[in-house]
N, CA, C, O and CB atoms as a CASP TS submission, in Angstrom:
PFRMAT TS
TARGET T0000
AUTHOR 0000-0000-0000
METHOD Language model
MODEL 1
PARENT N/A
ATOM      1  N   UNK     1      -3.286 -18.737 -18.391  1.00  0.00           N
ATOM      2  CA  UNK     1      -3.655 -17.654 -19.289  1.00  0.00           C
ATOM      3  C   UNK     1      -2.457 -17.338 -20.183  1.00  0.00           C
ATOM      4  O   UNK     1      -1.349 -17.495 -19.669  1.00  0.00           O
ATOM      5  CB  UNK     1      -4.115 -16.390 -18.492  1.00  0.00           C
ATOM      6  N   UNK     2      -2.539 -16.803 -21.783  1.00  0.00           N
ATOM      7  CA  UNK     2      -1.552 -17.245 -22.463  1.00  0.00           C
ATOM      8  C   UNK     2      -1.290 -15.231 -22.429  1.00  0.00           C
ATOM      9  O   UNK     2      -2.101 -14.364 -22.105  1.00  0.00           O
ATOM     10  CB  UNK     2      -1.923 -18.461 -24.092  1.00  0.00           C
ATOM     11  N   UNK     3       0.337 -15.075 -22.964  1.00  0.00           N
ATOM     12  CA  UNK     3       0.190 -13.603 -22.961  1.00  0.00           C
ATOM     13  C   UNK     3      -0.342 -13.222 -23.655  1.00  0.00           C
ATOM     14  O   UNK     3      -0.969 -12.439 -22.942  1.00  0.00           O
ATOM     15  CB  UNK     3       0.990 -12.913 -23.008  1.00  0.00           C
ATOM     16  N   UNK     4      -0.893 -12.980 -25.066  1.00  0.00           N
ATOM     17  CA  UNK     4      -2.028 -12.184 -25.781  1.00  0.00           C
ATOM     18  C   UNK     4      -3.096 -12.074 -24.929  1.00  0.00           C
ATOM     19  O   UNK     4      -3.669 -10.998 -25.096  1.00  0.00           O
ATOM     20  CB  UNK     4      -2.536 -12.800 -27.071  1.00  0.00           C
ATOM     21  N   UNK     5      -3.743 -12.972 -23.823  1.00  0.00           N
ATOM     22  CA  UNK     5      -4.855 -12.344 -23.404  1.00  0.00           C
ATOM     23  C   UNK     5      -4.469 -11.718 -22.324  1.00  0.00           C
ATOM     24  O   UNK     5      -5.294 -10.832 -22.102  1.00  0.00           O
ATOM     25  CB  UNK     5      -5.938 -13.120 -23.203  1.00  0.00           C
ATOM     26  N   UNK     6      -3.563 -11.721 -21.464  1.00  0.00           N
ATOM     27  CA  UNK     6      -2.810 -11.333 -20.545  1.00  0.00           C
ATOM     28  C   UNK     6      -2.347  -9.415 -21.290  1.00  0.00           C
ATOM     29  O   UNK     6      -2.668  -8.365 -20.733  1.00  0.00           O
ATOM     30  CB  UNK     6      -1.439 -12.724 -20.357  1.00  0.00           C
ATOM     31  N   UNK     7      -1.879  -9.487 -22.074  1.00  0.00           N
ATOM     32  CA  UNK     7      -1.994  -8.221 -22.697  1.00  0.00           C
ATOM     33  C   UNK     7      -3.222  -7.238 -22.989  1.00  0.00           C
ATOM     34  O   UNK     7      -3.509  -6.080 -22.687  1.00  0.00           O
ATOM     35  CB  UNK     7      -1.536  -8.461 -23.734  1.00  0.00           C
ATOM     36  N   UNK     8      -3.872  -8.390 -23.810  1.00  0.00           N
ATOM     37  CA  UNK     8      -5.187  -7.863 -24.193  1.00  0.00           C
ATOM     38  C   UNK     8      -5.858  -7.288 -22.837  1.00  0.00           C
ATOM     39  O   UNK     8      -5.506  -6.187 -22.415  1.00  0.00           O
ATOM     40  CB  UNK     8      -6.116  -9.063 -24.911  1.00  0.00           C
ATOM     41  N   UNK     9      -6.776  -8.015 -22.206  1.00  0.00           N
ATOM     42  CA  UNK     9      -6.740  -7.540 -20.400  1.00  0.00           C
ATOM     43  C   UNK     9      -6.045  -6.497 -20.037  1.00  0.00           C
ATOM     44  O   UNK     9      -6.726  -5.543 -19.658  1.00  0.00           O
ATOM     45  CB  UNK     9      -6.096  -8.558 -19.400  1.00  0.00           C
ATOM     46  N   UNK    10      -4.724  -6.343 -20.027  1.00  0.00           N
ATOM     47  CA  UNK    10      -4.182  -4.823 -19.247  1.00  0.00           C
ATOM     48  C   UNK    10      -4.221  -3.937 -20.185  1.00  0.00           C
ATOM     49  O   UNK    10      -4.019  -2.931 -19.505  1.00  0.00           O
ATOM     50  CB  UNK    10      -2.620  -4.716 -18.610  1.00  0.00           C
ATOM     51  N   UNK    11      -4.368  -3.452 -21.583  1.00  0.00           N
ATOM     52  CA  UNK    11      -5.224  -3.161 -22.460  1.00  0.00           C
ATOM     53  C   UNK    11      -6.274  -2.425 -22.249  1.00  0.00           C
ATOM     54  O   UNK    11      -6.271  -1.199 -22.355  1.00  0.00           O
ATOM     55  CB  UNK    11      -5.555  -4.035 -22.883  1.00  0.00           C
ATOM     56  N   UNK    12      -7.296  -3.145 -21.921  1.00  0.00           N
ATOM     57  CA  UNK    12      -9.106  -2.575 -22.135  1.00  0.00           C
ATOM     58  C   UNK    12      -8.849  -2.849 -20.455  1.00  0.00           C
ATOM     59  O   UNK    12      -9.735  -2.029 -20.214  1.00  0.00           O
ATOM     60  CB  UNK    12     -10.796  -3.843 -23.368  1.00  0.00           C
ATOM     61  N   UNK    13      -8.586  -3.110 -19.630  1.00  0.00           N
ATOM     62  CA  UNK    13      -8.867  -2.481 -17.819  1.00  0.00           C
ATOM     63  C   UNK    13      -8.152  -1.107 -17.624  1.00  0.00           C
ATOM     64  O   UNK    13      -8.554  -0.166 -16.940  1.00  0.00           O
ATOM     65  CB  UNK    13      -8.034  -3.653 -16.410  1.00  0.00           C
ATOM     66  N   UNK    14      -6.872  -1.196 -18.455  1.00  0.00           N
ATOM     67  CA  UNK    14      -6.522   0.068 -18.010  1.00  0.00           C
ATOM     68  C   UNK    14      -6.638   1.076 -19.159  1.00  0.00           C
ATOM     69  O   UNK    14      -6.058   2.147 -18.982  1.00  0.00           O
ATOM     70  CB  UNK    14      -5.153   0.038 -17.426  1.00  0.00           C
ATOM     71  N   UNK    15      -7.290   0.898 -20.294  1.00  0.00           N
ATOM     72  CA  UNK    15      -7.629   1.634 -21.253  1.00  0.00           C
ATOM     73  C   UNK    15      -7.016   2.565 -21.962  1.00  0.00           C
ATOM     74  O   UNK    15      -7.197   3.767 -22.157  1.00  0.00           O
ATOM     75  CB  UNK    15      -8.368   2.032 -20.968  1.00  0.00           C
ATOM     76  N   UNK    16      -5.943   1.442 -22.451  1.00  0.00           N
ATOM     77  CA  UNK    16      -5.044   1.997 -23.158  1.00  0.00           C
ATOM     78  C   UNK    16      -5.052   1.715 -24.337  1.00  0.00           C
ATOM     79  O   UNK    16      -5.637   0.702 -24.719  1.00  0.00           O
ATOM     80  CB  UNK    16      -4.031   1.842 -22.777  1.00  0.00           C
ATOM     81  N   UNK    17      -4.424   2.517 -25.172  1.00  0.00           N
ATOM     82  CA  UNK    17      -5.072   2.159 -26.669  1.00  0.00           C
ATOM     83  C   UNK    17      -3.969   1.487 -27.158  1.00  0.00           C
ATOM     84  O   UNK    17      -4.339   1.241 -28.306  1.00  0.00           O
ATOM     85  CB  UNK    17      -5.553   3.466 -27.738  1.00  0.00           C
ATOM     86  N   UNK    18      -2.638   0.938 -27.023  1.00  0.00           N
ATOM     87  CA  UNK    18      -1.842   0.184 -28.212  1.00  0.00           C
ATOM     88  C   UNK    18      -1.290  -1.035 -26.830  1.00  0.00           C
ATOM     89  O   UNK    18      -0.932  -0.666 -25.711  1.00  0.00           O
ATOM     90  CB  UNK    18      -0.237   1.440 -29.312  1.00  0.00           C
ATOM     91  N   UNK    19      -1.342  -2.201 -27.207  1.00  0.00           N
ATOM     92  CA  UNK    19      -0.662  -3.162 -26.470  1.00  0.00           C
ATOM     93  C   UNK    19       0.970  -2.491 -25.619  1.00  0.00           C
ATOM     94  O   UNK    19       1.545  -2.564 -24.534  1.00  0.00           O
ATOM     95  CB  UNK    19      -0.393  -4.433 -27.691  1.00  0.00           C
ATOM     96  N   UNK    20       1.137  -1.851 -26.983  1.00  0.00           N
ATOM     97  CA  UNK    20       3.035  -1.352 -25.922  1.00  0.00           C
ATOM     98  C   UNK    20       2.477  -0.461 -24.766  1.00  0.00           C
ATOM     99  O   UNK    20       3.161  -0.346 -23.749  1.00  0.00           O
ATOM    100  CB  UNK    20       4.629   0.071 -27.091  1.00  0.00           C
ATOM    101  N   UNK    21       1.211   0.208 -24.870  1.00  0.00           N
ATOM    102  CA  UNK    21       1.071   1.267 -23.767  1.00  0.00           C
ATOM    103  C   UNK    21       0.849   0.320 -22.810  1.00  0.00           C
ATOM    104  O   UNK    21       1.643   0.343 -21.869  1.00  0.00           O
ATOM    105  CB  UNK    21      -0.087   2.445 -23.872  1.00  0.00           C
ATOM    106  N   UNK    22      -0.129  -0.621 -22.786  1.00  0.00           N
ATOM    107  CA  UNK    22      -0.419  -1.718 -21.838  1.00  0.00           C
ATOM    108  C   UNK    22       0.868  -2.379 -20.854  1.00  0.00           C
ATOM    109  O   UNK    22       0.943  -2.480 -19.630  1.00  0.00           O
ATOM    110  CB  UNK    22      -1.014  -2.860 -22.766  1.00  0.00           C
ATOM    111  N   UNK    23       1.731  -2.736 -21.831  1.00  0.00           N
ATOM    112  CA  UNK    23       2.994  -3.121 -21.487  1.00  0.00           C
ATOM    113  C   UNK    23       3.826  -2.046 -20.571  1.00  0.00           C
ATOM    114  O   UNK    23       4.115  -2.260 -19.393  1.00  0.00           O
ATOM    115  CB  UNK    23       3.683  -3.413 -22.767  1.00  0.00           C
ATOM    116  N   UNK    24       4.187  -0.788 -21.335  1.00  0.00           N
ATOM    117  CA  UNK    24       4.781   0.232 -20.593  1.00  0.00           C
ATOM    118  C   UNK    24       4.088   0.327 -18.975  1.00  0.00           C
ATOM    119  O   UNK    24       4.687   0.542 -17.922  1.00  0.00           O
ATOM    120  CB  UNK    24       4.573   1.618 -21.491  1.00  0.00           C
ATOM    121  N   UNK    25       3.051   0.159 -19.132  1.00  0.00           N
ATOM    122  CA  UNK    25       2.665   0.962 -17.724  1.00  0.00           C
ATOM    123  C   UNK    25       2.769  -0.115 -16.908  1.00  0.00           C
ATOM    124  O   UNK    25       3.513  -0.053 -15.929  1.00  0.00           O
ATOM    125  CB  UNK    25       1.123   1.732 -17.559  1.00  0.00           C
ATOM    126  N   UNK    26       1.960  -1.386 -17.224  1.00  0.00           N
ATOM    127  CA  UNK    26       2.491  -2.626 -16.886  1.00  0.00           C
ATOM    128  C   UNK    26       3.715  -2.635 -16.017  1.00  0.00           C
ATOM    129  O   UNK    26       3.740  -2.786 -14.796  1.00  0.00           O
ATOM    130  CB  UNK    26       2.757  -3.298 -18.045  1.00  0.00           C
ATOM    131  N   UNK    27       4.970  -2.407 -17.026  1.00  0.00           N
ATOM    132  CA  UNK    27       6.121  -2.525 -16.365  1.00  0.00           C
ATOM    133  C   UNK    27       6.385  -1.525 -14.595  1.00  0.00           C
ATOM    134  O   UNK    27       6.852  -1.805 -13.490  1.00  0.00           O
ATOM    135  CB  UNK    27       7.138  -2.047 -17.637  1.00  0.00           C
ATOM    136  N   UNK    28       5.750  -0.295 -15.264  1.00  0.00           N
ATOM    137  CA  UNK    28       6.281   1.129 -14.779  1.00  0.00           C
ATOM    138  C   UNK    28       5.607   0.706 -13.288  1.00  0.00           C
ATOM    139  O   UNK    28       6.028   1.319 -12.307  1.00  0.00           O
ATOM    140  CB  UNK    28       5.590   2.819 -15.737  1.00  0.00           C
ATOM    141  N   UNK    29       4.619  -0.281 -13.106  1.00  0.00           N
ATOM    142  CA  UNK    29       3.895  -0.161 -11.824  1.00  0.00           C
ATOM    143  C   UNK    29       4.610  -1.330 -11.498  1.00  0.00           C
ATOM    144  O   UNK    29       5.024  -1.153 -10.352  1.00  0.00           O
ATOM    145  CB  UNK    29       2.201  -0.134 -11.716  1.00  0.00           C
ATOM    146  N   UNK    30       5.021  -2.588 -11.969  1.00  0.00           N
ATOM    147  CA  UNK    30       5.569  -3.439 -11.647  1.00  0.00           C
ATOM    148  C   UNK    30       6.944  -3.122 -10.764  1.00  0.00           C
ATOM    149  O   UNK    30       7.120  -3.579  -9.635  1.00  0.00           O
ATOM    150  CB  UNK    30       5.634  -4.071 -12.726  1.00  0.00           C
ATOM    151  N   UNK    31       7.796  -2.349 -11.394  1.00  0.00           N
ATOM    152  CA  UNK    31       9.100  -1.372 -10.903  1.00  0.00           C
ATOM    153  C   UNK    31       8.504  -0.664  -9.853  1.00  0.00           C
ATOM    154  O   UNK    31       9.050  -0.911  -8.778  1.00  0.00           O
ATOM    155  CB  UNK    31       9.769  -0.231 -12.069  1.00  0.00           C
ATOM    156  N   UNK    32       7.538   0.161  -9.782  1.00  0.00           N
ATOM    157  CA  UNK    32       7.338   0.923  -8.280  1.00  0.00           C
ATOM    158  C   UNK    32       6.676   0.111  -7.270  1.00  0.00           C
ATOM    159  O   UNK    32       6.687   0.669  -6.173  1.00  0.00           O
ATOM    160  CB  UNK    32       6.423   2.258  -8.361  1.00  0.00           C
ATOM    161  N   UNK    33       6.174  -0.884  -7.280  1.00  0.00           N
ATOM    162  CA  UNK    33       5.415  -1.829  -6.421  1.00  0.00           C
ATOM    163  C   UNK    33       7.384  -2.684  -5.722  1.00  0.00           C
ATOM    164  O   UNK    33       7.979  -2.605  -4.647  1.00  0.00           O
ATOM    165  CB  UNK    33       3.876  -3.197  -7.774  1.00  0.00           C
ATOM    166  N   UNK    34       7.632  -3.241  -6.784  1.00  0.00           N
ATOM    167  CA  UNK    34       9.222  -3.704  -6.222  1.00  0.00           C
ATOM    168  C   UNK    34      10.589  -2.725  -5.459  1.00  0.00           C
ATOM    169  O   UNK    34      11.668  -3.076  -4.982  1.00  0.00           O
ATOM    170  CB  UNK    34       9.912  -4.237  -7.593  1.00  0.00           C
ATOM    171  N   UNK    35      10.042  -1.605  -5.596  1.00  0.00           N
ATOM    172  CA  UNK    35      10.934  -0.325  -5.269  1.00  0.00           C
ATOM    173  C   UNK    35      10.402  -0.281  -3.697  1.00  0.00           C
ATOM    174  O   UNK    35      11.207  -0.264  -2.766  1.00  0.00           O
ATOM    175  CB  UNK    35      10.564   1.298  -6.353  1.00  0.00           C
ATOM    176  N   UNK    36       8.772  -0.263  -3.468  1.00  0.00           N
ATOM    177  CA  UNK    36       8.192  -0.322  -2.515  1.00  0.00           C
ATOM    178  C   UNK    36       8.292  -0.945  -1.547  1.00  0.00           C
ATOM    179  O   UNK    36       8.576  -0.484  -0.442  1.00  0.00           O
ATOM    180  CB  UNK    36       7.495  -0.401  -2.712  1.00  0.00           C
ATOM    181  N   UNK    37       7.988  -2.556  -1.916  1.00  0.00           N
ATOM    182  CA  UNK    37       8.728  -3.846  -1.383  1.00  0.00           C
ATOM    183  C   UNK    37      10.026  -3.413  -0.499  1.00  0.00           C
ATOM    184  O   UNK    37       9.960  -3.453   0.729  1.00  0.00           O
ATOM    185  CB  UNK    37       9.245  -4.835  -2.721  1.00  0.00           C
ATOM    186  N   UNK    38      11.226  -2.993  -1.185  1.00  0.00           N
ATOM    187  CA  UNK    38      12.220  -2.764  -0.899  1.00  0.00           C
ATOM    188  C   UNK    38      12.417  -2.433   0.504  1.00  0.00           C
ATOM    189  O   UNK    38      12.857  -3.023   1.491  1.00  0.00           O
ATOM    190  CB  UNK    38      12.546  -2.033  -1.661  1.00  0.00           C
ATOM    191  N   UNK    39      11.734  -0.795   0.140  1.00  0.00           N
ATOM    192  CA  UNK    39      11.329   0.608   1.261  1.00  0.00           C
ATOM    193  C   UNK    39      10.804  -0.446   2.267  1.00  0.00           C
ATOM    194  O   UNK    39      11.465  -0.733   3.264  1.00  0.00           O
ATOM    195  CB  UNK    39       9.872   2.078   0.676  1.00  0.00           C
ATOM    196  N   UNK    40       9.630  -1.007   1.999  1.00  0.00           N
ATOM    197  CA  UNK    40       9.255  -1.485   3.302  1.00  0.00           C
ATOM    198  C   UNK    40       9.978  -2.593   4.394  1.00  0.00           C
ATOM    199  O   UNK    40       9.675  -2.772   5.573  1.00  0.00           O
ATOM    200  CB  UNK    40       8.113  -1.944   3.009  1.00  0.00           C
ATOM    201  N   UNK    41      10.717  -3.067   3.830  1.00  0.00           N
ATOM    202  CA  UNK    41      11.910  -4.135   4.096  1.00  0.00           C
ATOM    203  C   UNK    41      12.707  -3.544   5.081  1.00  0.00           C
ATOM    204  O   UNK    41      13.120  -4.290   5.969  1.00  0.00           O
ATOM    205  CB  UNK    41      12.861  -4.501   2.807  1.00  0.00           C
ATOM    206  N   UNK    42      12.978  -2.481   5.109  1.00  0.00           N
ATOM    207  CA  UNK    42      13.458  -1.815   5.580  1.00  0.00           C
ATOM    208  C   UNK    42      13.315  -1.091   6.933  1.00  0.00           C
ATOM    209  O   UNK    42      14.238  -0.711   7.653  1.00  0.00           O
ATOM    210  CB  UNK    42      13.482  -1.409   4.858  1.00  0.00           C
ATOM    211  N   UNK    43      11.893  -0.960   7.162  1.00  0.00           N
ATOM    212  CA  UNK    43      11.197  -0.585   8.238  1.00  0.00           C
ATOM    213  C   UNK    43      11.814  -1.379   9.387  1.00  0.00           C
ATOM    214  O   UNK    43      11.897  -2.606   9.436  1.00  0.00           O
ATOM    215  CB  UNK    43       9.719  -0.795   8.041  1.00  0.00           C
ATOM    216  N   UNK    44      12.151  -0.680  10.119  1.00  0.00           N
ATOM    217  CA  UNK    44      12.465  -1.616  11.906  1.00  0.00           C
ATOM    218  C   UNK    44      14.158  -1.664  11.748  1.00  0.00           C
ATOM    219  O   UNK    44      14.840  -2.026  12.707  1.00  0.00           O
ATOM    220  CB  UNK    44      11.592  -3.914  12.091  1.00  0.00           C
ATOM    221  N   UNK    45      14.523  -1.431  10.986  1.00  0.00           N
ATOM    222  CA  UNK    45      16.298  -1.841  10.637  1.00  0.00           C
ATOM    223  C   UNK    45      17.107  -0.600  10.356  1.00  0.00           C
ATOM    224  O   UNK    45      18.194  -0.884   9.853  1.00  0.00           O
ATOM    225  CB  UNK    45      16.549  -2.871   9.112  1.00  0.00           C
ATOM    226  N   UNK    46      16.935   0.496  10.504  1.00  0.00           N
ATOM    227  CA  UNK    46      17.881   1.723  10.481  1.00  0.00           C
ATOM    228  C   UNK    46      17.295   2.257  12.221  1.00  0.00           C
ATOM    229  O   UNK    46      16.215   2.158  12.805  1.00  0.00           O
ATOM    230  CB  UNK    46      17.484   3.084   8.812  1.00  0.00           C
ATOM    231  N   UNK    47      18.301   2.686  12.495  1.00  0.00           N
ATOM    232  CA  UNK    47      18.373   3.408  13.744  1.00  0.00           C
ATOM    233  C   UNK    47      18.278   5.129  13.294  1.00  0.00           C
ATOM    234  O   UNK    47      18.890   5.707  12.395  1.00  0.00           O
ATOM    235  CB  UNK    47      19.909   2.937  14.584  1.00  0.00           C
ATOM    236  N   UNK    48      17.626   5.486  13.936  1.00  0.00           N
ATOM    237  CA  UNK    48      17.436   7.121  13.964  1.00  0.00           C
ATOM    238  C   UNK    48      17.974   7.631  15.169  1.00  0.00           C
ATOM    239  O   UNK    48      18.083   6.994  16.217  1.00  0.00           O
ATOM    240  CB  UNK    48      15.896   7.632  13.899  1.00  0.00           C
ATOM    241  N   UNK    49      18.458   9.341  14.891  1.00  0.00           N
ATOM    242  CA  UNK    49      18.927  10.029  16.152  1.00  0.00           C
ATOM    243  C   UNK    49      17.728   9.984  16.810  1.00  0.00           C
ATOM    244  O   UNK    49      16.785  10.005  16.019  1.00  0.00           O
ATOM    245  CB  UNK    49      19.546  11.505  16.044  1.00  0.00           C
ATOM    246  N   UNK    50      17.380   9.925  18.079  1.00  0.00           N
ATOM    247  CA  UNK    50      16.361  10.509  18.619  1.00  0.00           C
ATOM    248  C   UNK    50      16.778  12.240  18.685  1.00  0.00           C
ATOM    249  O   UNK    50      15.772  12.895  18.958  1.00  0.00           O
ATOM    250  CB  UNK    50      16.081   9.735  20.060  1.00  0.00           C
ATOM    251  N   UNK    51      17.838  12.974  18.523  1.00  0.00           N
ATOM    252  CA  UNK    51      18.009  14.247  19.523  1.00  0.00           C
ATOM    253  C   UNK    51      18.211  15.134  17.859  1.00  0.00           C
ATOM    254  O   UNK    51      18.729  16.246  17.749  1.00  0.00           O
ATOM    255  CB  UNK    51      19.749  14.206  21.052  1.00  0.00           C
ATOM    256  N   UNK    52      17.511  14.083  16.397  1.00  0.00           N
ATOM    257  CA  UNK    52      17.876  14.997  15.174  1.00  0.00           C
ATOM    258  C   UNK    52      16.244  16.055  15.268  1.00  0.00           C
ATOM    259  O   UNK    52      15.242  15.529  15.752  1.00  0.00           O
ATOM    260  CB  UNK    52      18.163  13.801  13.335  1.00  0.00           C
ATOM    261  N   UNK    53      16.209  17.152  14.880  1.00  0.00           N
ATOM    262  CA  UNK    53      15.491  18.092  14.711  1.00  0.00           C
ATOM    263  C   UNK    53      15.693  18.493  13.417  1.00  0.00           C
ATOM    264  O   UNK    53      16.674  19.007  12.878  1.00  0.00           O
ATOM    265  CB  UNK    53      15.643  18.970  15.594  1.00  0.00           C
ATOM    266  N   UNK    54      14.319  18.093  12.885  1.00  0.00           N
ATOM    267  CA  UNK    54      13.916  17.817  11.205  1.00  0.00           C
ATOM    268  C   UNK    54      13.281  19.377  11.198  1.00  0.00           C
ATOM    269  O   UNK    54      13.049  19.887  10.102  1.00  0.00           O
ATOM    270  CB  UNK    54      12.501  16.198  10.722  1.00  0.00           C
ATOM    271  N   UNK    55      13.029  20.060  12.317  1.00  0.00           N
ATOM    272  CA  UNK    55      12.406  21.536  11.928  1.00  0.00           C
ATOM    273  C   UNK    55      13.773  22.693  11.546  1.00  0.00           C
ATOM    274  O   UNK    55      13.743  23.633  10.752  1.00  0.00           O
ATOM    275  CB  UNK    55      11.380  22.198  13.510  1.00  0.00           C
ATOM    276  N   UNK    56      14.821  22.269  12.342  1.00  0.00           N
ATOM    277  CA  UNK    56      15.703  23.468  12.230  1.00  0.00           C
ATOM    278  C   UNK    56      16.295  22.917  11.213  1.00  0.00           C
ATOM    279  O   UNK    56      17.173  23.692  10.833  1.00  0.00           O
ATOM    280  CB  UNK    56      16.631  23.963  13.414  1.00  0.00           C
ATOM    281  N   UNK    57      16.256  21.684  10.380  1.00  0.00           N
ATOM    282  CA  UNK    57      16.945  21.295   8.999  1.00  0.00           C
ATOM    283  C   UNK    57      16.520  22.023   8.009  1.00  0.00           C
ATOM    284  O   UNK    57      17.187  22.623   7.166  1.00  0.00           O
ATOM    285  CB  UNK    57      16.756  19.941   8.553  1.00  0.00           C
ATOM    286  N   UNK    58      14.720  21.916   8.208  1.00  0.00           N
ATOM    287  CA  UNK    58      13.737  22.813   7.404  1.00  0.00           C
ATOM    288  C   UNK    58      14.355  24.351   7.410  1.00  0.00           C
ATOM    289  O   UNK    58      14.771  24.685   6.301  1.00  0.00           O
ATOM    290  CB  UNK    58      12.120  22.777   8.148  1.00  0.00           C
ATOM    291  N   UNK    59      14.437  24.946   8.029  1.00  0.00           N
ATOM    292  CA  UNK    59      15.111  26.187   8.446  1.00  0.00           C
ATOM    293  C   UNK    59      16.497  26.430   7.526  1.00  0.00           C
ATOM    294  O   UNK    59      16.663  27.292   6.663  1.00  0.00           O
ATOM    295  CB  UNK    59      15.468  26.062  10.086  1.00  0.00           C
ATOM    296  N   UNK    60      17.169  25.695   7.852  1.00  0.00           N
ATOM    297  CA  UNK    60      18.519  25.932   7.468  1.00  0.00           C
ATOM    298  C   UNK    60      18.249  25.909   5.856  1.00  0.00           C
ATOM    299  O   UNK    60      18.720  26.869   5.245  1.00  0.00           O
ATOM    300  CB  UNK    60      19.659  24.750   8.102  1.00  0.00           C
ATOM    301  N   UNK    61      17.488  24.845   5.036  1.00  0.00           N
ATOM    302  CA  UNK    61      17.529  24.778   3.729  1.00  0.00           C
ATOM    303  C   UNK    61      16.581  25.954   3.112  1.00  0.00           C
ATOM    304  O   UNK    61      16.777  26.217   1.925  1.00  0.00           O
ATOM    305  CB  UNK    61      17.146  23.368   3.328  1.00  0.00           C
ATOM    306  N   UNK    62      15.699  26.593   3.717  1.00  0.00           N
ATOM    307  CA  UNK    62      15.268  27.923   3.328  1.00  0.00           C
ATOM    308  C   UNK    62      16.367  29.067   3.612  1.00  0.00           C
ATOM    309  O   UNK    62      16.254  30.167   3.071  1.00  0.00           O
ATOM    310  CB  UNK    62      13.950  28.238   4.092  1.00  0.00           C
ATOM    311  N   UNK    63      16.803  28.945   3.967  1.00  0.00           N
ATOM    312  CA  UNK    63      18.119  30.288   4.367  1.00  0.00           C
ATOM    313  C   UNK    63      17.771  31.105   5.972  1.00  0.00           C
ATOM    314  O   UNK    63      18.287  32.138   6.397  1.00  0.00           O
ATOM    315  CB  UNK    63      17.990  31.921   2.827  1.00  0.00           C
ATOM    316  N   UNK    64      16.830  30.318   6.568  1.00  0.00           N
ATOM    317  CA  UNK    64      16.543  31.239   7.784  1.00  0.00           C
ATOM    318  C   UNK    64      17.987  30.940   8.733  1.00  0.00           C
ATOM    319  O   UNK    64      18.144  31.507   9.814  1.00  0.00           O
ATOM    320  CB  UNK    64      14.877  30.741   8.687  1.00  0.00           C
TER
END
C-alpha cells in the first residue's frame, strides 16, 4: 500500500478533515502505544516494599 492511500485511510476512518490531522494523531497514538510497550516491559522487574503504605502517603499529601 503506497502512502497517499495509507494517509488517505487514516483520514476518512478517523475522520479527520486535513491529511496533517490524519498524520498528527497518527503519530500521537503511535508514541503512546510505544510509551506503553515500554510500561509493560517492565512488569515483573522492579521490586516493591511489601511494608510501603500507599494510604498514609495519601494522607500525608492532603495535609492530614
Amino acid at each position: 500500500m503506497n502512502l497517499r492511500r495509507l494517509i488517505e485511510d487514516a483520514r476518512t476512518l478517523g475522520g479527520h478533515k486535513t491529511k496533517k490531522d490524519a498524520v498528527t494523531a497518527a503519530l500521537a497514538e503511535y508514541n503512546q502505544r510505544r510509551k506503553q510497550i515500554g510500561i509493560i516491559k517492565l512488569f515483573g522487574t522492579i521490586d516493591y516494599d511489601p511494608a510501603y503504605d500507599y494510604k498514609a502517603a495519601r494522607g500525608r499529601r492532603r495535609g492530614a
